[in-house]
MIMILO-88456 format. One record per residue (C-alpha): residue number from 1; residue in three letters; x, y, z. Coordinates in Angstrom, 3 decimals. Example, Ala and Ser with C-alpha at 12.3 -4.5 7.8 and 13.67 -1.06 7.14 Angstrom:
% MIMILO-88456
<atom seq="1" type="ala" x="12.300" y="-4.500" z="7.800"/>
<atom seq="2" type="ser" x="13.670" y="-1.060" z="7.140"/>
//
This chain:
% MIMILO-88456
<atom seq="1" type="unk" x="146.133" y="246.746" z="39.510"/>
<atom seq="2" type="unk" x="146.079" y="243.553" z="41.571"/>
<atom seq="3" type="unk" x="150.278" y="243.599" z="41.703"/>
<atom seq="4" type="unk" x="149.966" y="240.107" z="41.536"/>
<atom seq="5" type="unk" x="152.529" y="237.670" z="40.339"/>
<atom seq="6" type="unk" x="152.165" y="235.945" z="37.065"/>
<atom seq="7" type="unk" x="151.583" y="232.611" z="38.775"/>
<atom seq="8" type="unk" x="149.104" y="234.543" z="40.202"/>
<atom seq="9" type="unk" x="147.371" y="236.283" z="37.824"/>
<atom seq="10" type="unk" x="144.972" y="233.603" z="37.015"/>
<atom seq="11" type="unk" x="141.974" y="234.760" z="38.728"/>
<atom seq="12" type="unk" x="142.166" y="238.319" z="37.288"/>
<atom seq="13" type="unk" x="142.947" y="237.112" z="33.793"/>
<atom seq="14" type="unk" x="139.690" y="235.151" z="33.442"/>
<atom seq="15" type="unk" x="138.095" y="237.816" z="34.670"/>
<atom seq="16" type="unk" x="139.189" y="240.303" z="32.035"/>
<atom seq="17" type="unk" x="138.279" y="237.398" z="29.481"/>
<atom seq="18" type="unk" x="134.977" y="237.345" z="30.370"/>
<atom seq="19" type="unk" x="134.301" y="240.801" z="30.460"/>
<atom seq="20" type="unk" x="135.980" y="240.831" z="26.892"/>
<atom seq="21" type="unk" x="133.599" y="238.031" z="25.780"/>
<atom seq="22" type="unk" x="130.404" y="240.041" z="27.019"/>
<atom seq="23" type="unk" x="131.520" y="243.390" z="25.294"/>
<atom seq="24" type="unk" x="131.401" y="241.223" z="21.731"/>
<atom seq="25" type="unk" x="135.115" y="239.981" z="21.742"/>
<atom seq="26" type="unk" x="135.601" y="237.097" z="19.237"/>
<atom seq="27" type="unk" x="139.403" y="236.322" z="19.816"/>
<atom seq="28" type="unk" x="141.347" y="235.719" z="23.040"/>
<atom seq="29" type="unk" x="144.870" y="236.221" z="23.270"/>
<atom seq="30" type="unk" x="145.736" y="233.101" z="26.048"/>
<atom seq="31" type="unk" x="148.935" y="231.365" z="27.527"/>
<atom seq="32" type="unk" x="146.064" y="229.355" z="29.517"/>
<atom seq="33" type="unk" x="144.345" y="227.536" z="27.211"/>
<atom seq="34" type="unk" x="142.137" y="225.181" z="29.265"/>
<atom seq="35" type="unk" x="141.031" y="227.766" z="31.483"/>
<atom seq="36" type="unk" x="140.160" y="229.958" z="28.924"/>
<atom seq="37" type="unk" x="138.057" y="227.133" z="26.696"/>
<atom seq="38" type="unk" x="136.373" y="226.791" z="30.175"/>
<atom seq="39" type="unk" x="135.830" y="230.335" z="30.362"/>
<atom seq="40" type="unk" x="134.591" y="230.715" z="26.468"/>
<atom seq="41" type="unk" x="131.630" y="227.719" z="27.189"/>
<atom seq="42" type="unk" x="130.923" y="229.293" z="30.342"/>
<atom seq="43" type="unk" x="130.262" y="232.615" z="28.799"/>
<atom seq="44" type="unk" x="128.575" y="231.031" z="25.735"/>
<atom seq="45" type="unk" x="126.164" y="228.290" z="28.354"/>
<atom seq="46" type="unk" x="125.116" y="231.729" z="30.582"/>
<atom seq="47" type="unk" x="124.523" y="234.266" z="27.817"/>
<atom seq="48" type="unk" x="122.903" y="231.487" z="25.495"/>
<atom seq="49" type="unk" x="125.125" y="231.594" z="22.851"/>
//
């Protein structure tokens, strides 16, 4: 959508995660570990979880 490169594709990625996390997702798929952990406690601090 974004025709970004993968070096890129950060931005857009955590994004998507997040959106995954608020529909109910439980598992993450992730080359980006850190950034994704961040984007889990995030999630979880906001929505209380």
């Amino acid at each position: 959508v974004l025709e970004n490169t993968v070096g890129e594709a950060l931005n857009g990625t955590t994004v998507l995660n997040t959106i995954s996390l608020l529909k109910g997702a439980r598992l993450l798929r992730v080359h980006d570990v850190k950034e994704a952990m961040e984007c889990i406690r995030l999630v979880q601090k906001t929505q209380g979880l």
